[in-house]
N, C-alpha and C positions, 0 to 999 in steps of 0.2 A: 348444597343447602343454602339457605337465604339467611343470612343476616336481621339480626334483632336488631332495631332503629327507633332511639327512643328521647325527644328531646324533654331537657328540663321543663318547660314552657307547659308542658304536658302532662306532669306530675307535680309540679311547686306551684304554690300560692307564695307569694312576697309576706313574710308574718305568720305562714301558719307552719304545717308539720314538716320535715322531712320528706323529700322524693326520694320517691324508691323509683331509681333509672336501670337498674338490672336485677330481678328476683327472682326466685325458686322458681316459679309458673316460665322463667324463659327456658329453663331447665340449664345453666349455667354449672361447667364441670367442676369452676375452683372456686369460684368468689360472686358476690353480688356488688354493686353500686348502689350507693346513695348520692343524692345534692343536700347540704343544709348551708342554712345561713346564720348567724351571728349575731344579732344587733349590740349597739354599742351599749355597754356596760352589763349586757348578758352572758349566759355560758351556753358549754355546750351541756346535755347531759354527764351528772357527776356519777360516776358509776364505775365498777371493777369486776372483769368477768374471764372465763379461761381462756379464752380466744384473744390475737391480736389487730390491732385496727392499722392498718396504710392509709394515709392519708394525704392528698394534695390541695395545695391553698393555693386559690385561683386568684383572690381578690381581699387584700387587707390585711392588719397585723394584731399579734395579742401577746396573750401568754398562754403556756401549755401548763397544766399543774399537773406532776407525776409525783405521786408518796409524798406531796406537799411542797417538792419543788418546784420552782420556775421557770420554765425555755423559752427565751423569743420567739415569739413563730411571725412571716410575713409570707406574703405574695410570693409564691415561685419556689415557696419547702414544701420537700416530701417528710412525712412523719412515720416514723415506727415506734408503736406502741408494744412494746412484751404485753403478753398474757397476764393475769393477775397482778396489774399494776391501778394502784386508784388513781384516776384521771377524768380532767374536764377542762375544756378551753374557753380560757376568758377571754371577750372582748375588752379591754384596757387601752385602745387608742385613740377612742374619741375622733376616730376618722371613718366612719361609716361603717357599713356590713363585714363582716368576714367570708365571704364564699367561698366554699369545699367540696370535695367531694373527698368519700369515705368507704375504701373497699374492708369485707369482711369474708373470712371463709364459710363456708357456706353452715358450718353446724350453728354461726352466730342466730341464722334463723330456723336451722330448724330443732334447736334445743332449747335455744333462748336460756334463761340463767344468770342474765346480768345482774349485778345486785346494785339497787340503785340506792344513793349517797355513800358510796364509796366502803372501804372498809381498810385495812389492814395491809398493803401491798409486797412484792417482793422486793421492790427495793434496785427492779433493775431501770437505767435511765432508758428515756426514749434515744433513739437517731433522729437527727433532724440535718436534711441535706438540701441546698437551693441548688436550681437546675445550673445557675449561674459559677458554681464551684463542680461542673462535671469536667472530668480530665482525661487525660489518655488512658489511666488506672481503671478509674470507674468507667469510661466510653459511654450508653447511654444509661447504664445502670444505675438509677438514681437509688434505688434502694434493690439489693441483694441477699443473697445467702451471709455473704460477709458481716454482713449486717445483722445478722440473726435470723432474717425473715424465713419462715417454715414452711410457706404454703405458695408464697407468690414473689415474683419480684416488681417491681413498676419501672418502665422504662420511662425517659424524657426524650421526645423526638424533637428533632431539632426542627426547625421554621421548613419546610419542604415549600420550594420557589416556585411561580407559576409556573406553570409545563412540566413540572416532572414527574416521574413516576419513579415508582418504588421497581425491584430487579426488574430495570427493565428490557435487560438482555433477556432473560426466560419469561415475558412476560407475566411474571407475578410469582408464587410459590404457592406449599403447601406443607404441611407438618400434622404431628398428630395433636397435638396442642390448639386450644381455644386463644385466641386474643380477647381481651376485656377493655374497649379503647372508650377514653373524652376527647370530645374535640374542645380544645382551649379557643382557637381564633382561627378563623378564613372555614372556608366551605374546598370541599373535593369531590371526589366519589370513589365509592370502593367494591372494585368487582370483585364478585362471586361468580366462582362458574360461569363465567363468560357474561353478566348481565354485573350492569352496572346501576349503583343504589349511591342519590348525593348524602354527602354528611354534610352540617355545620357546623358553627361555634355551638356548645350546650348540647351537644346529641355525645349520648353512650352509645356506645354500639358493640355488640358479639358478634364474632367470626368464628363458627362452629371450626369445632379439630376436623381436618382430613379436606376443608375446605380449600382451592387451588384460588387464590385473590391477589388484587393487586389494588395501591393507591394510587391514584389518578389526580392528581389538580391540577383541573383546566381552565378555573379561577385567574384574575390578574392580582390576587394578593395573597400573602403564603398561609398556609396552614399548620399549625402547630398539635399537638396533641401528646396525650399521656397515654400508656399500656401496660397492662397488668398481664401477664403471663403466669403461668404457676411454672415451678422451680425445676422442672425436668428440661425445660426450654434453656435454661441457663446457660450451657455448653451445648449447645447445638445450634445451628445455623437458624435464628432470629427471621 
């Protein structure tokens, strides 16, 4: 099956809505993708709904506000938000945009529900984890089961160097699991079934489940990126 490839450039206006970089119409088994951005002394939407939000910060710093408290957030955290918690993230650094990206499971759209300006929350905190505090414990698990997380986990890959490939003794794999991937920095390609598709920096991309692929970068600069798996993947061979 062929890989969904879909760059922010191609959904985002700089000032205006929300990109929607992975939706219902790709037919996605666990989660969809968004891009937003932040400007300085803005928010994100304030709002509180049953579903929870993953979230990674590519670029900038703020505050997170959950039940009225305050989390640093910067460049390079992963965020978990519980369910029913009232939240919205301020930009408060007077140092430009905030850019994100924001997975949800998928009843966020197709029941929709959120109530907007906030309400009432349960009172549990966010996680908030930079890729820079990842350890032998956590290995690429930036956010987990352990964590709370119900539906997915988000992996942080590490820089992948020019020339190499992912298993590249069995030239690539396959599972019955979807991957949910961003490319953060550098360009690769990523075979499917024997045909090979380039990614960049700002492209989302799905890898259908039961798909046999592998990461390629033949690039002279590394490639880094983020992965959303949903949570059966978690103890099995990644």
């Amino acid at each position: 099956m062929e890989p969904i490839i879909r760059n922010l450039k191609d959904v985002f206006t700089p000032g205006g809505s929300p990109g929607r970089l992975i939706t219902l119409d790709d037919n996605p088994p666990t989660c969809t993708m968004t891009y937003s951005e932040i400007e300085p002394g803005q928010t994100s939407a304030h709002h509180i709904h049953p579903w929870e939000h993953e979230v990674y910060i590519i670029e900038g710093s703020g505050t997170l506000v959950c039940d009225g408290n305050n989390y640093p957030v910067k460049a390079g955290d992963a965020l978990f938000i519980p369910g029913e918690v009232d939240h919205y993230t301020l930009n408060d650094s007077g140092q430009g945009n905030i850019k994100r990206i924001e997975i949800n499971p998928l009843m966020a759209a197709q029941q929709g529900g959120a109530r907007e300006g906030g309400g009432v929350g349960s009172g549990k905190p966010p996680m908030i984890r930079n890729h820079a505090d990842l350890n032998a414990e956590t290995g690429s698990r930036i956010i987990g089961s352990a964590d709370g997380a119900p539906t997915y986990l988000m992996l942080y890959n590490g820089a992948m160097a020019p020339g190499s490939v992912s298993h590249a003794a069995e030239g690539g794999h396959v599972h019955p699991w979807e991957h949910v991937v961003y490319i953060l920095e550098g360009s690769a390609v990523i075979a499917c079934e024997g045909t090979e598709y380039p990614v960049t920096a700002g492209d989302a991309v799905l890898v259908p489940p039961n798909t046999f692929h592998q990461w390629r970068n033949h690039g002279d600069q590394p490639m880094l990126r983020v992965t959303f798996n949903p949570l059966e993947s978690e103890h099995a061979e990644g």
